[in-house]
Structure formats: structure tokens, C-alpha cells
C-alpha positions as CSV (number, residue, x, y, z in Angstrom):
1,X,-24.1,5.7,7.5
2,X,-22.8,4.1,4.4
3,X,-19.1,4.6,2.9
4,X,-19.2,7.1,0.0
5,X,-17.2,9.9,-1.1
6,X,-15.6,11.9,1.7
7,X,-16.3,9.8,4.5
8,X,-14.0,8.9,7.2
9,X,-13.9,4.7,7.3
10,X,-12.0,3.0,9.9
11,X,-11.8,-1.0,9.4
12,X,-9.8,-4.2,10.3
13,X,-8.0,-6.1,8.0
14,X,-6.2,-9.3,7.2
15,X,-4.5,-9.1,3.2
16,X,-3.2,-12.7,2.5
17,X,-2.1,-13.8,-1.0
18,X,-3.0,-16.7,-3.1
19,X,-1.1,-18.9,-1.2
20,X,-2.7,-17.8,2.0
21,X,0.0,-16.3,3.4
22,X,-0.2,-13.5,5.8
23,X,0.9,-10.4,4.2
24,X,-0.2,-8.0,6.7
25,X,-3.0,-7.3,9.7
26,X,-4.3,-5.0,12.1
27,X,-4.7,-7.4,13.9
28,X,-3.8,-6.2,17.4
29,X,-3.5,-2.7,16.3
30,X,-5.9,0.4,16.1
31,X,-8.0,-0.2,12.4
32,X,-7.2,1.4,9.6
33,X,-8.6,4.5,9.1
34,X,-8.9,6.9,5.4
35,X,-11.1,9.5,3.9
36,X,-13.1,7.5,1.1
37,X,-12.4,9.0,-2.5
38,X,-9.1,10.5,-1.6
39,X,-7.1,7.7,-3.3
40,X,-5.4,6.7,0.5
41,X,-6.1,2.9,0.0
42,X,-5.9,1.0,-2.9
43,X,-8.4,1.7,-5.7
44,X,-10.1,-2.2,-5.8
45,X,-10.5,-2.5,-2.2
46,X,-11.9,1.3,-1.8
47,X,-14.5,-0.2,-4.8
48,X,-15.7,-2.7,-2.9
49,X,-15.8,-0.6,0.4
50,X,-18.8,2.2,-1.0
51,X,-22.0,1.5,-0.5
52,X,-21.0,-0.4,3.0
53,X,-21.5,-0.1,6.9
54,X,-19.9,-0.1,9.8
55,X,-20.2,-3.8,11.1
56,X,-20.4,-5.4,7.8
57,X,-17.5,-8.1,7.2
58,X,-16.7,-8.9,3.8
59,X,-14.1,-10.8,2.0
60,X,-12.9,-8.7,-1.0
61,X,-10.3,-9.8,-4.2
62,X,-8.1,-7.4,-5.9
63,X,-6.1,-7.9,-8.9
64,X,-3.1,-6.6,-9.6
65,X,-4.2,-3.8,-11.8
66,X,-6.8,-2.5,-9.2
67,X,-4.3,-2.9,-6.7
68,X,-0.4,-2.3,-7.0
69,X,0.4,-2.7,-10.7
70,X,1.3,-5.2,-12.6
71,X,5.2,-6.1,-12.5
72,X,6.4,-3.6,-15.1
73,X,9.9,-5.7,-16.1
74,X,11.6,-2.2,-17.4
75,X,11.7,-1.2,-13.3
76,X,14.2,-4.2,-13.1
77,X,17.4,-3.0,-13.5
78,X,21.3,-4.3,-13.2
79,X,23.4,-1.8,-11.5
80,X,26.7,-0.8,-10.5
81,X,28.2,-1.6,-6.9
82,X,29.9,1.5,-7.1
83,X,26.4,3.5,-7.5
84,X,25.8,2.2,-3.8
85,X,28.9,4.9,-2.7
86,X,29.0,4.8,1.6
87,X,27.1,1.3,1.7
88,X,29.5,-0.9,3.2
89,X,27.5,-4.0,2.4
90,X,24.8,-4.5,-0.4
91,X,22.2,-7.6,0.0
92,X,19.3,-8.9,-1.3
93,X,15.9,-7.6,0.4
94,X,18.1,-4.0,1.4
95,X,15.9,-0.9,-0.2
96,X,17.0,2.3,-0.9
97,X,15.6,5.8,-3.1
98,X,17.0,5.9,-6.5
99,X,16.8,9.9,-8.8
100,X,15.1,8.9,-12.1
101,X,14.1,10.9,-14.5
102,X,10.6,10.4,-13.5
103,X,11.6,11.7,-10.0
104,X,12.4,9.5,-6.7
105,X,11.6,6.1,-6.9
106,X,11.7,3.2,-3.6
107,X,13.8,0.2,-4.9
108,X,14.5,-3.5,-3.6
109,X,17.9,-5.3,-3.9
110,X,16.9,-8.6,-5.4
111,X,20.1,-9.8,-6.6
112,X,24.3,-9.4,-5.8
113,X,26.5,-10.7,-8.1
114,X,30.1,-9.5,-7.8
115,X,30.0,-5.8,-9.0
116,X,26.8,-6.1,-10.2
117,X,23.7,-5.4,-8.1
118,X,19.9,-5.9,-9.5
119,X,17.0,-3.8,-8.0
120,X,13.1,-3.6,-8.7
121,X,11.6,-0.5,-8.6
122,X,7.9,-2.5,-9.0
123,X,5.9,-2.6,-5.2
124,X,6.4,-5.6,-3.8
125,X,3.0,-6.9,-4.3
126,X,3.1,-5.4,-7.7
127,X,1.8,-8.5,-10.1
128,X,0.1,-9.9,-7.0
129,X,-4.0,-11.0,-6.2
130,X,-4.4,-9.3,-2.8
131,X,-6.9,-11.1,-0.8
132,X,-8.7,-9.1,2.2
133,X,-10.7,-9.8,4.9
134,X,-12.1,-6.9,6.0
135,X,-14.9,-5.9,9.6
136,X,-16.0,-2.4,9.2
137,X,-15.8,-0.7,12.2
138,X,-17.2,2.8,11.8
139,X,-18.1,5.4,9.0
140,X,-18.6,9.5,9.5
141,X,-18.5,12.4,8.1
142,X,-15.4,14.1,7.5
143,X,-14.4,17.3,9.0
144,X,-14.6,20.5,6.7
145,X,-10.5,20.4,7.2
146,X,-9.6,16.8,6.8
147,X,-11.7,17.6,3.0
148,X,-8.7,20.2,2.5
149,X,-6.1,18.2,3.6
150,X,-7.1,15.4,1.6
151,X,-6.6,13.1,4.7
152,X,-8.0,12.0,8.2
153,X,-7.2,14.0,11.4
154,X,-7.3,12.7,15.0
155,X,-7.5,9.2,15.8
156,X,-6.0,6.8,13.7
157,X,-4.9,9.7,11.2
158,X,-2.5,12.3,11.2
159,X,-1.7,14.7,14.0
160,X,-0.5,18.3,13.0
């Protein structure tokens, strides 16, 4: 069977950036698994998955915009310590859920400095070329509910 729309896709993964690095594997773990279409992995790499089987390898290349963004510099911002009330200790590399106005938004302490702290609401691989190596390991249809859920069910997907 052949990944397209509303399939369930299970696969193996190493994502490495340009400078080879390891940024993250299933190595060792169960595959990923996602229902094709439902916007559960990142748009390039979910490009480059339709159309293939299960057992095919491929090497696929994602830039930033088809992957997490480009760095957007207005998500940088310098804070207040005191906006950080009941953390004992700020550092660099700490994350934490800021209120904007656009609603809740994940954001990484990159910089201290006295009673001022900097933190970057971009993802972290926001701005980066995402390099995957990816072994398909199966494909099937999904079930009537994980369509309405938007999601897969069972294993290697959510259990409710």
C-alpha cells in the first residue's frame, strides 16, 4: 500500500543537521507512527513520504520553511527577572509558557544578564535544514475513528 491521505505510516528515523549532528532517532525505540494528511509531522518530510512504501529507505532534505519556520527575530525578546516570580534560579537552555496575545507560547532562555533575561519563542530548529533518514516500516488504512480524531490509535499512537 502506498502513503497517501489518511493512512496510518509508521517509520524509523535519524534527523541530523548540516553539520551532521544528531538531532534526534528512533533509534532503539518503537517507529514513529502518524495519520498522513493530518498535519502530525512536518509538512516537507510528509511531502516526500506520499507516494511511498513500507520498506523503502530514503534520505529526504527540508528547509526551514517546510519544516519549523524560519527564525522570526520579533519572538526574541528581553525580559524582566521579576516576570520569572517563584523561579528561584533563571539559566540559559530553562523553557517555560509565556500569555501573549496570540495565546500560549513555549519559550527558551537564551541569555541572563543581571535583571534582564532573553528568551526565543522561535522552535529550536526554527531557521534550520533538517536532514532525515528515513526506512518505512509499514503503511494501512486508518480506522473510521482515528479519521475523527485526527490521530492514530493503538500502537505507537495514542491510548484513550
Amino acid at each position: 500500500m502506498q502513503i497517501a491521505q489518511n493512512s496510518v505510516v509508521a517509520f524509523h528515523y535519524t534527523l541530523t543537521n548540516d553539520a551532521g549532528e544528531v538531532l534526534d532517532s528512533s533509534e532503539g525505540r518503537d517507529p514513529l507512527t502518524y495519520l498522513h494528511g493530518a498535519g502530525n509531522i512536518i509538512p516537507g518530510l510528509e511531502k516526500e513520504l506520499e507516494g511511498r512504501e513500507s520498506g523503502e529507505k530514503l534520505q529526504v532534505t527540508v528547509e526551514p520553511a517546510e519544516g519549523y519556520g524560519e527564525t522570526q527575530p520579533s519572538l526574541v525578546q528581553e525580559v524582566p527577572r521579576d516576570a520569572f516570580q517563584g523561579v528561584e534560579s533563571v539559566e540559559p537552555g530553562m523553557q517555560f509558557q509565556a500569555q501573549t496575545q496570540g495565546g500560549p507560547l513555549m519559550v527558551t532562555v537564551t541569555q541572563v544578564e543581571g535583571d534582564t533575561v532573553t528568551v526565543d519563542g522561535n522552535h529550536p530548529l526554527a531557521g534550520q535544514t533538517l536532514n532525515f533518514d528515513v526506512e518505512i516500516s509499514t503503511v494501512r488504512e486508518a480506522s473510521q475513528e482515528e479519521l475523527e480524531h485526527g490521530h492514530v490509535h493503538g500502537e505507537g499512537g495514542v491510548e484513550h
